[in-house]
C-alpha positions as CSV (number, residue, x, y, z in Angstrom):
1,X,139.5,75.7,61.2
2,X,136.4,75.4,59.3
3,X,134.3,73.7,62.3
4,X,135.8,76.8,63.9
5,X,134.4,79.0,61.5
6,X,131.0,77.0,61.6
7,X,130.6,77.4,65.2
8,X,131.0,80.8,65.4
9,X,128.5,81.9,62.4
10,X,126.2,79.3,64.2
11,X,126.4,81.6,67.6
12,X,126.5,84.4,65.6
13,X,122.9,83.8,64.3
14,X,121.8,82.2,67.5
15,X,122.4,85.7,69.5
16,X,121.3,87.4,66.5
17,X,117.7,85.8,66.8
18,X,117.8,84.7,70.7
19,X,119.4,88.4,72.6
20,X,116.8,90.7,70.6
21,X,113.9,88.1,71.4
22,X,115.2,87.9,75.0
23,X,115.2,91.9,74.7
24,X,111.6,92.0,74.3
25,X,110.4,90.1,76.7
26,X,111.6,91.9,79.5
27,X,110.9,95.0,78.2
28,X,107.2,93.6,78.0
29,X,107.6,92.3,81.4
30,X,108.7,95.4,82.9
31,X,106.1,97.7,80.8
32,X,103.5,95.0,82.4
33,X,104.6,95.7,85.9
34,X,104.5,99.6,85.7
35,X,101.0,98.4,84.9
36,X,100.3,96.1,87.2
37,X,101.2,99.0,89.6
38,X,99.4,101.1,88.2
39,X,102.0,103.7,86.4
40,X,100.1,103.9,83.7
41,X,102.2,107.1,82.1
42,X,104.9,105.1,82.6
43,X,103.2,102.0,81.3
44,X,102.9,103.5,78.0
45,X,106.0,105.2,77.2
46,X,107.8,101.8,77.9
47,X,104.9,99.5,76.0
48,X,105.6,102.1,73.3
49,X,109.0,101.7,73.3
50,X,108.8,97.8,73.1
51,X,106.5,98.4,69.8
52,X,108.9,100.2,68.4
53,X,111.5,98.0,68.9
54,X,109.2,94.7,67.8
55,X,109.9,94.4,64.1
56,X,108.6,91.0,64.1
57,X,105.2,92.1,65.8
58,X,105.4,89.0,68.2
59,X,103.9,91.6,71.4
60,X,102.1,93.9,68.9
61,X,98.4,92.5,70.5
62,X,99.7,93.0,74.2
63,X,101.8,96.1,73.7
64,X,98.4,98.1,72.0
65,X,95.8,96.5,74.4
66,X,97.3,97.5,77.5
67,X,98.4,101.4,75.9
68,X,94.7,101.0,75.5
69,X,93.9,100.5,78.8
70,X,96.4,102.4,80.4
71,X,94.7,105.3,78.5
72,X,91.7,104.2,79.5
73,X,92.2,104.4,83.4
74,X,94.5,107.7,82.5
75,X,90.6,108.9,81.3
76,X,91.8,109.5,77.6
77,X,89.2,107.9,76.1
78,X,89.7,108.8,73.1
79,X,93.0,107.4,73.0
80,X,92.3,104.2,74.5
81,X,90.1,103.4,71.4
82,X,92.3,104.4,69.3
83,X,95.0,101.5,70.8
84,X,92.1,98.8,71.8
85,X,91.4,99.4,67.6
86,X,95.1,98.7,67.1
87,X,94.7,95.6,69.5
88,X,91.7,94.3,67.7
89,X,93.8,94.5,64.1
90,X,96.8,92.7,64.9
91,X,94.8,90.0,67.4
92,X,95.8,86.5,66.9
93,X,93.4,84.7,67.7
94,X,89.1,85.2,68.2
95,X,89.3,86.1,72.2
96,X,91.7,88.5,71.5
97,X,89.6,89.8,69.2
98,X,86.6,89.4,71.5
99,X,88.7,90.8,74.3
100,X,89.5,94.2,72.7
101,X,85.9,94.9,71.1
102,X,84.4,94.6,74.6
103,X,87.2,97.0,75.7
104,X,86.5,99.3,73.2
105,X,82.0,99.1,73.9
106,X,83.0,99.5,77.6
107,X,84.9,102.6,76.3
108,X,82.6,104.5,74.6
109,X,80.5,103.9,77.7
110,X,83.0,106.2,79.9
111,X,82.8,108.6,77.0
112,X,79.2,108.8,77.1
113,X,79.1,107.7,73.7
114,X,75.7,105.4,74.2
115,X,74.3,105.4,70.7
116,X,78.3,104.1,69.3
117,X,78.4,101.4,72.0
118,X,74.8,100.1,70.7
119,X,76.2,99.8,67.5
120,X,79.1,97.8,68.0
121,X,76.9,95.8,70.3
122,X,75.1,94.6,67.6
123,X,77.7,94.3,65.3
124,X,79.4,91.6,67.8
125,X,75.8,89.7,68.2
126,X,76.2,88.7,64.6
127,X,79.2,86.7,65.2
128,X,78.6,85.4,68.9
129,X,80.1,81.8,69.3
130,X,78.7,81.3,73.0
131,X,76.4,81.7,75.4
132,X,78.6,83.5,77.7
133,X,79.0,86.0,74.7
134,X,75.5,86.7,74.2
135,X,75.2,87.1,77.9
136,X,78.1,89.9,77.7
137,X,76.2,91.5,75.4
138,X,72.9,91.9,77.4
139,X,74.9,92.7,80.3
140,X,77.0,95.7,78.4
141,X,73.5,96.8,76.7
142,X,72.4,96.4,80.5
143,X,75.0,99.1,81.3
144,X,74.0,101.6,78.4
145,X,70.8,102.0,79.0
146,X,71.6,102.1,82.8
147,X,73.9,105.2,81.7
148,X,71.2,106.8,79.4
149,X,69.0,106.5,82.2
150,X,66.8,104.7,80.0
151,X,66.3,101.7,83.6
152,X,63.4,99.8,81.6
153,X,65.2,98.8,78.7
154,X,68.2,98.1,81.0
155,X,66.0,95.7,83.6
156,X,65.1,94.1,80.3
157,X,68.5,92.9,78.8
158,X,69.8,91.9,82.6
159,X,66.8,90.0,83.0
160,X,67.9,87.6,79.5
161,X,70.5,87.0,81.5
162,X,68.9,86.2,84.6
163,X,65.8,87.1,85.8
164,X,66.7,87.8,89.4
165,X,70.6,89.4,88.2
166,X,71.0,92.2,91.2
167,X,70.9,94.8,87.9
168,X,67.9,93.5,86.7
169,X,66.6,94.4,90.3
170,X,68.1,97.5,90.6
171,X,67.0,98.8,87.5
172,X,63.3,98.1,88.3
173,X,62.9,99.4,91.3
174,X,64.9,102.8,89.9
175,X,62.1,102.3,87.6
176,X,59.5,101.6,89.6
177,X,60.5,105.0,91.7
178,X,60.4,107.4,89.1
179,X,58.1,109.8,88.5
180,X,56.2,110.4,85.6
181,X,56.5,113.9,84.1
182,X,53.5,113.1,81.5
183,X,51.2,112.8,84.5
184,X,53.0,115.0,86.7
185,X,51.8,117.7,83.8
186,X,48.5,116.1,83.2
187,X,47.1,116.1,86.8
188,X,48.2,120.0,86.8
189,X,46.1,120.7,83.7
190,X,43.3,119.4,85.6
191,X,43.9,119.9,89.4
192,X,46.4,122.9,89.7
193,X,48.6,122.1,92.7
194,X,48.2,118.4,92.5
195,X,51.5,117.8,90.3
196,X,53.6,118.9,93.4
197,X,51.5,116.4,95.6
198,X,52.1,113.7,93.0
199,X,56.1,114.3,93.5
200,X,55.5,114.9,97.5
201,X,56.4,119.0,96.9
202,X,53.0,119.3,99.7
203,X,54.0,123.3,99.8
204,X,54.5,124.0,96.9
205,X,51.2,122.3,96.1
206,X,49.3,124.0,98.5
207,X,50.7,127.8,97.6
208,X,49.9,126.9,93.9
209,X,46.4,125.5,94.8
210,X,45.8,128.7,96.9
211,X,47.1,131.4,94.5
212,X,44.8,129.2,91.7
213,X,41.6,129.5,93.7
214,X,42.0,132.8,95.0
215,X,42.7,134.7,91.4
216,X,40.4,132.2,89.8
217,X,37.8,133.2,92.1
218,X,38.4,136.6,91.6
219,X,38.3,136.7,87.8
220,X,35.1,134.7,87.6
221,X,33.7,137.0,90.2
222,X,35.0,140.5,88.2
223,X,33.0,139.0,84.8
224,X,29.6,137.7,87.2
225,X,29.7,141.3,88.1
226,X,30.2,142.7,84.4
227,X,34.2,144.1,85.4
228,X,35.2,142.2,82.2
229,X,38.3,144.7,82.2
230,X,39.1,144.0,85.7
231,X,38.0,140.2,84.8
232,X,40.5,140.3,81.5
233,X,43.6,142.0,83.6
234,X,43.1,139.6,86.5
235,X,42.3,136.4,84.6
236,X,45.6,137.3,82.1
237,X,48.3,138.9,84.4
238,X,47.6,136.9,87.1
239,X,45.4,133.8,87.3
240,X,47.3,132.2,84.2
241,X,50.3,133.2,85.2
242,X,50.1,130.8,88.5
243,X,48.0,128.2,86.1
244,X,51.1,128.0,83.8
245,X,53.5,127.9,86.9
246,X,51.9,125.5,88.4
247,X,52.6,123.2,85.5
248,X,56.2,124.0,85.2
249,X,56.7,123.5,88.9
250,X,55.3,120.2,88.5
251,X,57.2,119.0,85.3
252,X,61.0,120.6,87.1
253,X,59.7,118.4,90.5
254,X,58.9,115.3,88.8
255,X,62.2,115.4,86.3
256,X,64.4,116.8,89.5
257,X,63.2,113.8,91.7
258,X,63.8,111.5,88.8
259,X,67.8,112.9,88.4
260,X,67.9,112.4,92.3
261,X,66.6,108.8,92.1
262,X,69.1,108.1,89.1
263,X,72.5,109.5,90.9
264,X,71.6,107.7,93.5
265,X,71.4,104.1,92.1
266,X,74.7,105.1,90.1
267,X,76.2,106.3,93.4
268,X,75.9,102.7,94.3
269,X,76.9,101.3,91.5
270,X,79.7,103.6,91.8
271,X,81.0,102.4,94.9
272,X,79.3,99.5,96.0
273,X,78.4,97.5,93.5
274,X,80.9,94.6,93.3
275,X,80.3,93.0,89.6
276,X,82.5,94.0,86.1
277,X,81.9,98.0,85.7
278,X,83.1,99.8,82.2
């Protein structure tokens, strides 16, 4: 009677502490599928309800990294750091840890938050433990200046990685086929018209060197022949009004081209390039 007794207290506790476990994992399992598939509404609502349900926190890592990504393909950003934060508190171990900073960096990039992501980039290069950490962080500093289309700084930090790294390439040459506004202006200053040339605007060039010439011309001419009236009206109304145009035009060509040059390298990165994206 008392072995009896035993027994059954004995597989009382045992389904007590096994079913519930049991329980969890395949609730985790089938949250992770919907994931895997790529239901990530439904992702969440069941990785939430396998939280809930965890008092003994044994999935509380998983269950917050993937809401956090699940968020984070869903485009809730703000969200998804909120979880990947979650993730990072109750990691076990340091690439878990690891794991879920990076997530939340790559984040802030798809936010547009650039100055946050440098931040927390150098926050993590204090406590690097490898070389293939301290090459993630070039390569996600790579990909903030590449989305602050600030292309130098980003050729730099690809090139610690590796000199000839395709987004060390790509990044120079966007660099290399920019135009400078600085000059663009400067050359106008001196040369009206020659700011279009610079950004191969040839018309535009030519009707601002024309319209230049032919009011400066007639201004000088007006004061020569002691008009200075007609000289004044001309040389204000008219001949500074196509000088100062001429330097706007060249300044909205250069920094147009330059958007035009940068959408298209991040076109390609987009939908071509085959590496790790944010």
């Amino acid at each position: 009677m008392k072995s009896s007794i035993k027994i059954f207290l004995l597989l009382t506790i045992y389904l007590k502490i096994v079913l519930p476990q049991t329980d969890l994992h395949m609730q985790f399992d089938y949250a992770k599928t919907l994931y895997d598939e790529e239901s990530y509404f439904d992702a969440v609502t069941e990785f939430k309800r396998l939280a809930y349900f965890d008092s003994s926190k044994i999935f509380s890592f998983p269950s917050n990294f993937y809401i956090g990504s699940s968020y984070k393909y869903g485009g809730f950003f703000d969200n998804a750091i909120t979880y990947f934060k979650r993730a990072e508190i109750n990691s076990n171990i340091d690439d878990e840890k690891y794991e879920a900073e990076i997530e939340i960096i790559k984040t802030n990039l798809l936010r547009g938050t650039f100055e946050q992501a440098l931040v927390l980039l150098k926050n993590l290069e204090m406590n690097i433990k490898s070389t293939q950490q301290l090459d993630d962080i070039n390569y996600w500093r790579g990909w903030t200046y590449m989305l602050s289309d600030e292309w130098g700084s980003a050729a730099q930090h690809f090139a610690r990685i590796d000199y000839n790294h395709p987004l060390k390439l790509l990044c120079s040459n966007v660099e290399d086929d920019k135009y400078s506004v600085t000059f663009a202006k400067l050359i106008s200053y001196i040369l009206p018209g020659f700011g279009q040339f610079y950004t191969g605007e040839y018309l535009s060039g030519l009707m601002s060197l024309g319209w230049n010439v032919l009011w400066g011309y007639v201004t000088l001419e007006s004061f020569a022949e002691d008009r200075v009236f007609d000289g004044i009206a001309v040389g204000s109304l008219l001949w500074l009004r196509f000088y100062r145009g001429n330097i706007q035009n060249a300044e909205k060509f250069a920094k147009q081209k330059n958007i035009e040059i940068a959408a298209k390298a991040l076109e390609y990165l987009n939908s071509k390039y085959q590496g790790i994206k944010p």
